[in-house]
C-alpha positions in Angstrom: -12.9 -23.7 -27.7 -9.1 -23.7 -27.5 -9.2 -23.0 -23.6 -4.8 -22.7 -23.3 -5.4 -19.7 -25.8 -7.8 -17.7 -23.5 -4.6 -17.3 -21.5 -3.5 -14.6 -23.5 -7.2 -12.9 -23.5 -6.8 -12.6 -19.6 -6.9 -8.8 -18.1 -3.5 -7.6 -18.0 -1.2 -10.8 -19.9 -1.4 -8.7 -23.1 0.6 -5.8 -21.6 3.1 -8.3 -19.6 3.7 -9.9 -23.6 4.4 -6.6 -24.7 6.7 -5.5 -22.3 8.5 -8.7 -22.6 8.9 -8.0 -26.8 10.0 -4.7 -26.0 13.9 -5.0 -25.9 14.8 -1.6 -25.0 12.6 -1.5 -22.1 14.1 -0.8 -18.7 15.1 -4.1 -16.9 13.4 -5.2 -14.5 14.3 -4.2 -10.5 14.2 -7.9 -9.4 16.7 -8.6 -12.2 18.8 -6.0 -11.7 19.4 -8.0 -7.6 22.7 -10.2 -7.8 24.4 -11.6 -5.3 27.8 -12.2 -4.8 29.5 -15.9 -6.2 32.1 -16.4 -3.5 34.0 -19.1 -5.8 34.8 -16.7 -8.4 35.9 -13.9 -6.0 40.3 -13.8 -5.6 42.0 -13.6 -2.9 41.8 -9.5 -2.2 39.8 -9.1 -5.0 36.0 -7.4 -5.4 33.5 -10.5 -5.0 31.7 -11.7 -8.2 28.2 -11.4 -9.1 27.0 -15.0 -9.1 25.0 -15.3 -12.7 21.1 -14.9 -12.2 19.0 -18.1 -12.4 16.2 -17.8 -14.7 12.7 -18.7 -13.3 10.0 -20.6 -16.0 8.8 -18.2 -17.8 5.0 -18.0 -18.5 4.8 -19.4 -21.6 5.6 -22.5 -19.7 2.2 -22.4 -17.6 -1.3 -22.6 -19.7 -4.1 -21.2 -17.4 -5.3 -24.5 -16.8 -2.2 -24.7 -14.6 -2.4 -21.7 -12.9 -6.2 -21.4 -12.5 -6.1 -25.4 -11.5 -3.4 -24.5 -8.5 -5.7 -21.8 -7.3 -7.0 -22.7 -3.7 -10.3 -20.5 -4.6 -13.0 -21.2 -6.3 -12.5 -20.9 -10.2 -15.3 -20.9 -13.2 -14.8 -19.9 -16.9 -18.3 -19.3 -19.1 -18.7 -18.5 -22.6 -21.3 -17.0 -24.8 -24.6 -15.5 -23.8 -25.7 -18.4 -22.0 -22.7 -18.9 -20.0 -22.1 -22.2 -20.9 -19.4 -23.9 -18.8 -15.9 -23.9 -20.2 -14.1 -25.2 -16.8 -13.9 -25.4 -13.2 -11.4 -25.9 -10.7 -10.4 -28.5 -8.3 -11.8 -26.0 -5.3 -14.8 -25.0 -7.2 -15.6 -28.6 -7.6 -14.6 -29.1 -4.2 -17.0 -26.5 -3.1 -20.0 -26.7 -4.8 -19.5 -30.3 -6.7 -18.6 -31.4 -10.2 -19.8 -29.1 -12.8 -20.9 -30.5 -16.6 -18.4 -28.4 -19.4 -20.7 -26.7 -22.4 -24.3 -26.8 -19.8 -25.8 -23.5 -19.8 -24.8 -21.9 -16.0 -28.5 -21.2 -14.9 -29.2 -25.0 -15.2 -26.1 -26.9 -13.9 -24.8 -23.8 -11.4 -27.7 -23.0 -9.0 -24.7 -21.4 -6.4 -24.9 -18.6 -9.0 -28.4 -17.8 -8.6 -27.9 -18.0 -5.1 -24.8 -15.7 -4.9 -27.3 -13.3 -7.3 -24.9 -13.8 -10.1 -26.2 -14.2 -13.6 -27.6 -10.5 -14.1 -24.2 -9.5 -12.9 -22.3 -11.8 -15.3 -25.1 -10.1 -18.2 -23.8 -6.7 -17.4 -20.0 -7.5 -17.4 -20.6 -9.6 -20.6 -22.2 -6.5 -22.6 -20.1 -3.6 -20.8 -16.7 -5.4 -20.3 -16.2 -4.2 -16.8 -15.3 -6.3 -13.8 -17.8 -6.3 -11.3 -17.6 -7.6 -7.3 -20.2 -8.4 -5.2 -19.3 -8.7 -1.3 -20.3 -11.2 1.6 -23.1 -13.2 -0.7 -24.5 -16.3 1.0 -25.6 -19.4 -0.4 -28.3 -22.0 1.2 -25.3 -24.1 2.5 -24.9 -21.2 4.4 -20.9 -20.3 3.3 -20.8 -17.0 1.9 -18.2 -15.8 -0.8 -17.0 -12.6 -1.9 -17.1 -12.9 -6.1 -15.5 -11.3 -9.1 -16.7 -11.7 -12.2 -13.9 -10.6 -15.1 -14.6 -10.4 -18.6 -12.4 -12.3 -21.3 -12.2 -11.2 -24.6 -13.5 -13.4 -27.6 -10.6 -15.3 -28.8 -10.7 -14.7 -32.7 -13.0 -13.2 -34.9 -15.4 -15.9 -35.1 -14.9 -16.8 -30.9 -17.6 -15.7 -27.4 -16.3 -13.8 -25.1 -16.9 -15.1 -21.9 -16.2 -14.4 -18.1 -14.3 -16.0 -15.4 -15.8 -15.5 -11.8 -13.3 -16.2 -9.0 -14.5 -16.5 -5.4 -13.2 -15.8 -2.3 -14.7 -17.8 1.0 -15.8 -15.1 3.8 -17.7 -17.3 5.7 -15.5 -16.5 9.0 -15.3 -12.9 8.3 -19.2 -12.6 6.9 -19.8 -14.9 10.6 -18.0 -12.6 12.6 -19.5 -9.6 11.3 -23.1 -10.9 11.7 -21.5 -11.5 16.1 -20.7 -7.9 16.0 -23.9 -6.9 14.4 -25.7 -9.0 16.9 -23.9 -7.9 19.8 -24.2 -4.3 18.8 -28.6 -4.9 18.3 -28.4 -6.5 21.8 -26.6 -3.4 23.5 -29.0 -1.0 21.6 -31.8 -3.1 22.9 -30.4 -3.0 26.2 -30.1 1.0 26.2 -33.6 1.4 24.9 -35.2 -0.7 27.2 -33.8 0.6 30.2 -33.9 4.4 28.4 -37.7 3.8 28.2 -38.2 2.3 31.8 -36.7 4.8 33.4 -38.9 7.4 31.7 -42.8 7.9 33.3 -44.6 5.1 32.5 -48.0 7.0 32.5 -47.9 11.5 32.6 -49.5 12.9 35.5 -52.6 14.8 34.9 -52.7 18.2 36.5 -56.2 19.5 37.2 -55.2 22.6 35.5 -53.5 21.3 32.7 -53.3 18.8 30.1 -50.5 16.7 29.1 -49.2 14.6 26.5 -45.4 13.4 25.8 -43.0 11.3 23.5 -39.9 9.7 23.1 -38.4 8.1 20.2 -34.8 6.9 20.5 -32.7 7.5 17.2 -32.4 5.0 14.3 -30.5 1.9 14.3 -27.4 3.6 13.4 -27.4 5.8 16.4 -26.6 5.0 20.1 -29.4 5.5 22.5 -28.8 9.1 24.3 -30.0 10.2 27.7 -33.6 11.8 26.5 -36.2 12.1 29.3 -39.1 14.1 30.7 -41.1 14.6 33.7 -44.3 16.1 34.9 -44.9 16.2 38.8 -47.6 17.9 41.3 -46.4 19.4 43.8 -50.0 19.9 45.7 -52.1 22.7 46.2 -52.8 22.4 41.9 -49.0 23.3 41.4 -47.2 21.4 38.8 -43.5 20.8 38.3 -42.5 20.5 34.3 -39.1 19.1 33.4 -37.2 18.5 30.4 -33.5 17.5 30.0 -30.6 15.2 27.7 -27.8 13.6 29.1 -24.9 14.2 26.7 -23.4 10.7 25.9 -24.8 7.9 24.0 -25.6 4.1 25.4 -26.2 2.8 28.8 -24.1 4.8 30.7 -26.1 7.9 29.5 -29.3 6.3 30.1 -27.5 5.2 33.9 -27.0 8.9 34.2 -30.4 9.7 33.1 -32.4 7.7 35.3 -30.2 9.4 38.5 -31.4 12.7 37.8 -34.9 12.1 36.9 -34.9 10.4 40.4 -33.1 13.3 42.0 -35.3 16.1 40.1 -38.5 14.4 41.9 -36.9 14.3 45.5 -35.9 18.0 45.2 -39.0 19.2 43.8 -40.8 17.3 46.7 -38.9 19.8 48.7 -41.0 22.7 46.8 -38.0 24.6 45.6 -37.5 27.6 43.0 -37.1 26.1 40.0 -33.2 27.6 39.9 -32.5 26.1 43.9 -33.5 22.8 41.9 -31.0 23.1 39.3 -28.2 24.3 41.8 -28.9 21.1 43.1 -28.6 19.3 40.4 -25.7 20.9 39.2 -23.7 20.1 42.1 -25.0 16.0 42.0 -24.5 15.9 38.2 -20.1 16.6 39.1 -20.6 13.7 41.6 -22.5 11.5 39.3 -20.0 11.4 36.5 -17.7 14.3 36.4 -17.0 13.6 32.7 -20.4 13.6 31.0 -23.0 17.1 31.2 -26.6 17.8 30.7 -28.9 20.1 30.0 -32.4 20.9 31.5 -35.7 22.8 32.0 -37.1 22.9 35.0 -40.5 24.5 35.5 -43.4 25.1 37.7 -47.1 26.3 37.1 -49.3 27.8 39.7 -53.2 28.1 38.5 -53.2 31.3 40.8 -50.1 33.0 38.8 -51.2 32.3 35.4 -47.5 31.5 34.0 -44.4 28.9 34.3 -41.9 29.8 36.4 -38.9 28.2 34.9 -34.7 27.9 35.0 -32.4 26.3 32.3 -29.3 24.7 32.2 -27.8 25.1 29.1 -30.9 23.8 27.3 -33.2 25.0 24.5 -36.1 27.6 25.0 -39.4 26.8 25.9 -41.9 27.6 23.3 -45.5 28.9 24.2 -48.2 29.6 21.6 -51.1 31.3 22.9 -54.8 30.9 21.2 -54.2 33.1 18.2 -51.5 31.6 17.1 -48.3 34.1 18.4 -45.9 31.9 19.6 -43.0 33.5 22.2 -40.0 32.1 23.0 -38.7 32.1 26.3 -35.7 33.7 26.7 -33.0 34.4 29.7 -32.1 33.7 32.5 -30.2 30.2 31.2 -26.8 29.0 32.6 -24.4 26.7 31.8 -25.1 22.8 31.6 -25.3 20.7 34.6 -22.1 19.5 36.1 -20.2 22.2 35.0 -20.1 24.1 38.2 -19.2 27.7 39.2 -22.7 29.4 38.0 -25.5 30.7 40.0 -29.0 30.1 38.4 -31.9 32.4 38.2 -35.5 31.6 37.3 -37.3 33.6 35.0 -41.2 33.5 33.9 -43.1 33.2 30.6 -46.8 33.5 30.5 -48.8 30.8 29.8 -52.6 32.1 29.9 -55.7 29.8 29.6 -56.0 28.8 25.7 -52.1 28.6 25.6 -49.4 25.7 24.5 -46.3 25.0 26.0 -43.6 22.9 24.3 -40.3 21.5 25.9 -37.8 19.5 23.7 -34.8 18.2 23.3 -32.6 19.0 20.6 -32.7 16.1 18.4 -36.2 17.6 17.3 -34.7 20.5 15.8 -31.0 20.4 15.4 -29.7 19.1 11.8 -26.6 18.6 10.8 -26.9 21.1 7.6 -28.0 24.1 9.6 -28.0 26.2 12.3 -29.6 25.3 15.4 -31.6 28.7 15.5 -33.0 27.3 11.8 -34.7 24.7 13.7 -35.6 26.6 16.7 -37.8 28.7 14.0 -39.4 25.8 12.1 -40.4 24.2 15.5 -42.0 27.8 16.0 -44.1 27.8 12.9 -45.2 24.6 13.2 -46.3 25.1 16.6 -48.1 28.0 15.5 -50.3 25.9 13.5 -50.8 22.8 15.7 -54.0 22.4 17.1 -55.9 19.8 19.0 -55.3 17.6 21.7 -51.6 17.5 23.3 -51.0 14.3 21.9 -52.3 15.5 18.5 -49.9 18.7 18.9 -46.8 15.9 19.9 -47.3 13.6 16.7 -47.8 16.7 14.3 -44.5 18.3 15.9 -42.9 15.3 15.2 -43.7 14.9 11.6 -43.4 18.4 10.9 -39.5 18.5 11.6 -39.4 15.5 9.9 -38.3 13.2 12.5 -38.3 9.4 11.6 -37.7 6.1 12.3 -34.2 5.9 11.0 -33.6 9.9 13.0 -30.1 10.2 13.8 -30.6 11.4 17.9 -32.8 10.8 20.3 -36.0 13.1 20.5 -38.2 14.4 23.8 -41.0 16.2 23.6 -43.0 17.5 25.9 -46.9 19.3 24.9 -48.5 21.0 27.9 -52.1 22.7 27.1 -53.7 25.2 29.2 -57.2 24.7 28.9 -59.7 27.8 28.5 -62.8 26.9 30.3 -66.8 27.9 29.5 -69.6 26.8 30.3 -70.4 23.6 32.8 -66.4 22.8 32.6 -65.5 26.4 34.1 -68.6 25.8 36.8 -66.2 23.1 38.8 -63.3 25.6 38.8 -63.5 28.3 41.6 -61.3 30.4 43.7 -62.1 32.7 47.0 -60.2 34.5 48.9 -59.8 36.3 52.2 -57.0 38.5 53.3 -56.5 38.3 57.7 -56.8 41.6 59.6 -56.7 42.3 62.8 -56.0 40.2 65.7 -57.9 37.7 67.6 -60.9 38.1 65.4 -59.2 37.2 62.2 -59.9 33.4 63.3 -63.9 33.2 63.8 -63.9 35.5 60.5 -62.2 32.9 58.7 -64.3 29.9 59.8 -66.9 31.9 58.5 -65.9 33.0 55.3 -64.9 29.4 54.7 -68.2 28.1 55.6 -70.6 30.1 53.3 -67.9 29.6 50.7 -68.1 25.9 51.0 -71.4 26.3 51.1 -71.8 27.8 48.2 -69.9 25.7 46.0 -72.4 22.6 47.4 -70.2 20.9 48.9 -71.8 17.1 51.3 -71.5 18.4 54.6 -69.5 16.2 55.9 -66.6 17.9 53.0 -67.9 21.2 54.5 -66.7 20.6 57.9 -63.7 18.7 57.4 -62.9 22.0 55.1 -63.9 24.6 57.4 -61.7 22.1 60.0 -58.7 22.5 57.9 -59.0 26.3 57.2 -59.4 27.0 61.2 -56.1 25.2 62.4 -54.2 26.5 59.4 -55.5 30.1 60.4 -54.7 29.5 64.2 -51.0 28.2 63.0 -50.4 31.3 60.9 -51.8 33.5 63.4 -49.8 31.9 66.2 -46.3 31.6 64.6 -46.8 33.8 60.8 -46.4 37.4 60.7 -48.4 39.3 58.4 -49.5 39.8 55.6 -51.8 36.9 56.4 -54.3 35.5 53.2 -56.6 32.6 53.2 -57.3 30.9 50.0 -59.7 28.2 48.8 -60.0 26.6 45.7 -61.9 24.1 44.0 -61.3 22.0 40.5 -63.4 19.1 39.2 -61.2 16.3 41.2 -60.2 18.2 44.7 -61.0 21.3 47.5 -57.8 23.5 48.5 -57.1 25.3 51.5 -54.1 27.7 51.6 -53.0 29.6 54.1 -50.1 32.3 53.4 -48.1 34.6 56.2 -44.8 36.7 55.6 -42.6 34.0 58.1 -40.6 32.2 56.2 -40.4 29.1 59.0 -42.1 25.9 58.0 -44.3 24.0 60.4 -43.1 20.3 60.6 -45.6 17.9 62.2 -45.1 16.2 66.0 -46.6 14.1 68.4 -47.6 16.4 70.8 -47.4 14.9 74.7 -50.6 15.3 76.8 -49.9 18.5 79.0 -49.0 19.9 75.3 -52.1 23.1 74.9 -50.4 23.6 71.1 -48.5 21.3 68.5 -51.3 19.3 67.6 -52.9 21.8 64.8 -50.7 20.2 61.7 -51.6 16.7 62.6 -55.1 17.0 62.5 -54.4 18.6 59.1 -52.8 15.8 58.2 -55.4 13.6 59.5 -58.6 14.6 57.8 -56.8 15.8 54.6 -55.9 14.0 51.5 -52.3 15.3 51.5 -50.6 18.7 52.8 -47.5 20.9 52.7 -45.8 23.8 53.2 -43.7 26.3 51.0 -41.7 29.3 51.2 -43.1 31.9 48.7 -41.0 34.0 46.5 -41.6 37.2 48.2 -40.7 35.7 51.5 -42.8 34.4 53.4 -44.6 30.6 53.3 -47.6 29.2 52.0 -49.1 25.8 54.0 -51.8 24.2 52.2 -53.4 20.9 52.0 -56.4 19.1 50.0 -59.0 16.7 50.1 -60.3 15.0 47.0 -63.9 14.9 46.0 -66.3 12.2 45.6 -66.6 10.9 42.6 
């Protein structure tokens, strides 16, 4: 094969010959430059254009020159097989000598490497360049390769195609740092994301539980996703919910400082909305420059719904037995951190049989509709979800089509409350006894207390301690409450409640009390004999002090 004449088959050195024949085409801009010849300029005269020097021409250079000088990588194939027509000095230098007329798939193994010959197939038959980027072989270099076609030189010639490749190794190393470095930060988020989440729910007596988090694909930063459940005693239960606005570890940072701040206030027993004023004000100290939204919620067994308030965050959705799913709607303020807003809680049923779900957006918000859209598919899937909480959580989750390779971060958040028959609804009781009259209300207490204890078959030794409990908080409200007074008892299949509620809105605290003390020492032995104990203030006015002790096993 007459390799000098290929020259002329090269993309693009047909139309540079033409334009060269074509004497009444425009000149060219370079040759149209002159400079000035200073020895042919006279004295006051306009200087001379110094003649042009001609540069070689290309009829001077065969390919074999100009491919030969090339500092990349070089190969020219022929025919079907791509037999081996040439290869430069740095393709030689690269990948070693190289036999001319050997069939490439049995002298070049590089190009099976670089994935090659199917390529150089299509470009042969099509007559299309094609490029293939960042390819490495087993040395471990990687190139960047273009395969060109050549034309058949003659009627009876092969066309062939000439693959030039470019050495990325520094860039395709560099990349693969970056890459690195960026799975190392993600790993980072998502680690600490997930240990500052609970470790393991806390199971209310009245309810049951089940969560999930799953932090977006690989293409998306970690966000600030996280959930809560906490009891606050006497079978209350605080529910929260919330995102972070950011992406990475400073979100996750930010995260993990209000899930630890949302369990010191709600150990305080506040309204849901005195919790997120809280919060609102700590979220402009945290970080000034990043928000968040949240749900913060409370059940009470006695009430039968969820006391809730929002900032800035989606509804929470509750399906009852049937099916009928409502949405709560206002009161809901601005995000946290944004300041300036008084909260308010509202209420949303949540009778025995019925669902709750709290989320975040990334479950329902997509990029190709309306947030509201979502809102609405997460409501009839809901509406069909049965089972177990955790059964409800993974069915949510496939439902709104949530995946691995998700684009945000996704909480959620399935709270079931249970309707109970049968033996299950025998270890669930309530009694109780409203405080008339004066002096008499105590003895009438011990005994209603008694014969309810009693009755639920308590040991005896829980009977007393109970009927203990119930006496001093009685004499405490008596003493320092105002009415209306109420004693409550409950029982569940794990603990025995006492409650006590007057309308004074001053919490006891306990103290040592000194010897000639005849009063003070009522809330310490409460918190002696008890399990645990607290007070509140009710929303009325007024406070509740309660306390429990757990039952045998």
């Amino acid at each position: 094969m007459n390799f000098t004449r290929w020259s002329a088959r090269l993309p693009g050195t047909q139309r540079r010959a033409a334009a060269r024949d074509d004497r009444s085409s425009v000149p060219a801009a370079r040759a149209e430059s002159v400079r000035p010849n200073p020895a042919a300029t006279p004295p006051g005269g306009t200087p001379q254009a110094a003649p042009a020097t001609a540069g070689p021409g290309l009829e001077a250079l065969s390919a074999r020159d100009i491919l030969g000088r090339l500092p990349a990588p070089v190969a020219l194939l022929h025919g079907p097989e791509h037999r081996i027509t040439y290869v430069n000095a740095a393709y030689t230098s690269a990948f070693g000598p190289r036999p001319c007329g050997a069939p490439a798939a049995e002298a070049m193994p590089e190009l099976a490497e670089l994935s090659l010959l199917p390529l150089m197939d299509q470009v042969l038959r099509s007559g299309t360049p094609r490029t293939v980027k960042s390819r490495k072989v087993r040395a471990g270099d990687s190139y960047t390769v273009t395969c060109t076609p050549v034309a058949a030189d003659g009627p009876d010639g092969e066309a062939g195609v000439l693959v030039y490749a470019t050495d990325v190794t520094d860039h395709a190393e560099a990349a693969e740092r970056l890459r690195a470095s960026e799975r190392r930060h993600r790993e980072t988020a998502v680690t600490l994301q997930r240990s500052l989440l609970p470790q393991e729910l806390e199971q209310p007596d009245d309810l049951r539980i089940a969560a999930t988090y799953q932090p977006g694909g690989t293409d998306a930063a970690v966000g600030g996703d996280w959930y809560d459940v906490i009891t606050l005693g006497a079978g209350r239960t605080a529910l929260v919910i919330g995102d972070v606005m950011g992406r990475g570890v400073r979100a996750a940072a930010v995260m993990g400082q209000l899930r630890t701040a949302v369990r010191a206030y709600a150990r305080l027993d506040l309204p849901p909305h005195e919790v997120l004023q809280l919060l609102d004000v700590l979220a402009a100290e945290i970080d000034a420059s990043q928000i968040a939204t949240c749900v913060y919620a409370v059940h009470d067994p006695n009430e039968g719904h969820l006391v809730y308030a929002s900032a800035g965050h989606l509804p929470i959705l509750v399906c009852d037995e049937d099916g009928t799913v409502h949405r709560a709607e206002d009161p809901t303020g601005p995000p946290l951190g944004t300041g300036g807003w008084v909260h308010t809680s509202g209420t949303i049923a949540l009778p025995p049989g019925s669902t709750a779900v709290l989320y975040t957006d990334g479950l329902v918000e997509r990029r190709s509709e309306d947030i509201d859209e979502g809102v609405a598919s997460l409501e009839r899937a809901l509406s069909g979800a049965k089972g177990s909480p955790q059964v409800v959580c993974d069915r949510l989750i496939r439902s709104l089509g949530v995946t691995a390779e998700h684009d945000d971060d996704v909480a959620v958040l399935v709270v079931q409350h249970p309707a109970r028959t049968g033996s299950s609804a025998e270890l669930f009781h309530n009694a109780s006894l409203d405080l008339l009259g004066g002096i008499e209300a105590a003895p009438r207490a011990r005994a209603f207390a008694t014969g309810v204890l009693a009755s639920w078959r308590f040991p005896m030794e829980l009977c007393d301690l109970g009927v203990l409990a119930a006496s001093e908080l009685v004499a405490n409200s008596l003493q320092h409450g105002t009415p209306p007074m109420r004693l409550g008892l409950r029982r569940t299949d794990r603990r025995l409640i006492i409650e006590v509620t007057d309308g004074d809105d001053h919490l006891p605290r306990r103290r040592r009390a000194e010897p000639a003390d005849e009063a003070g020492r009522g809330i310490s032995i409460v918190a002696t004999i008890a399990s645990s104990w607290g007070s509140r203030r009710t929303p009325g006015g007024g406070k509740a002090v309660w306390c429990e002790f757990a039952l045998p096993g």
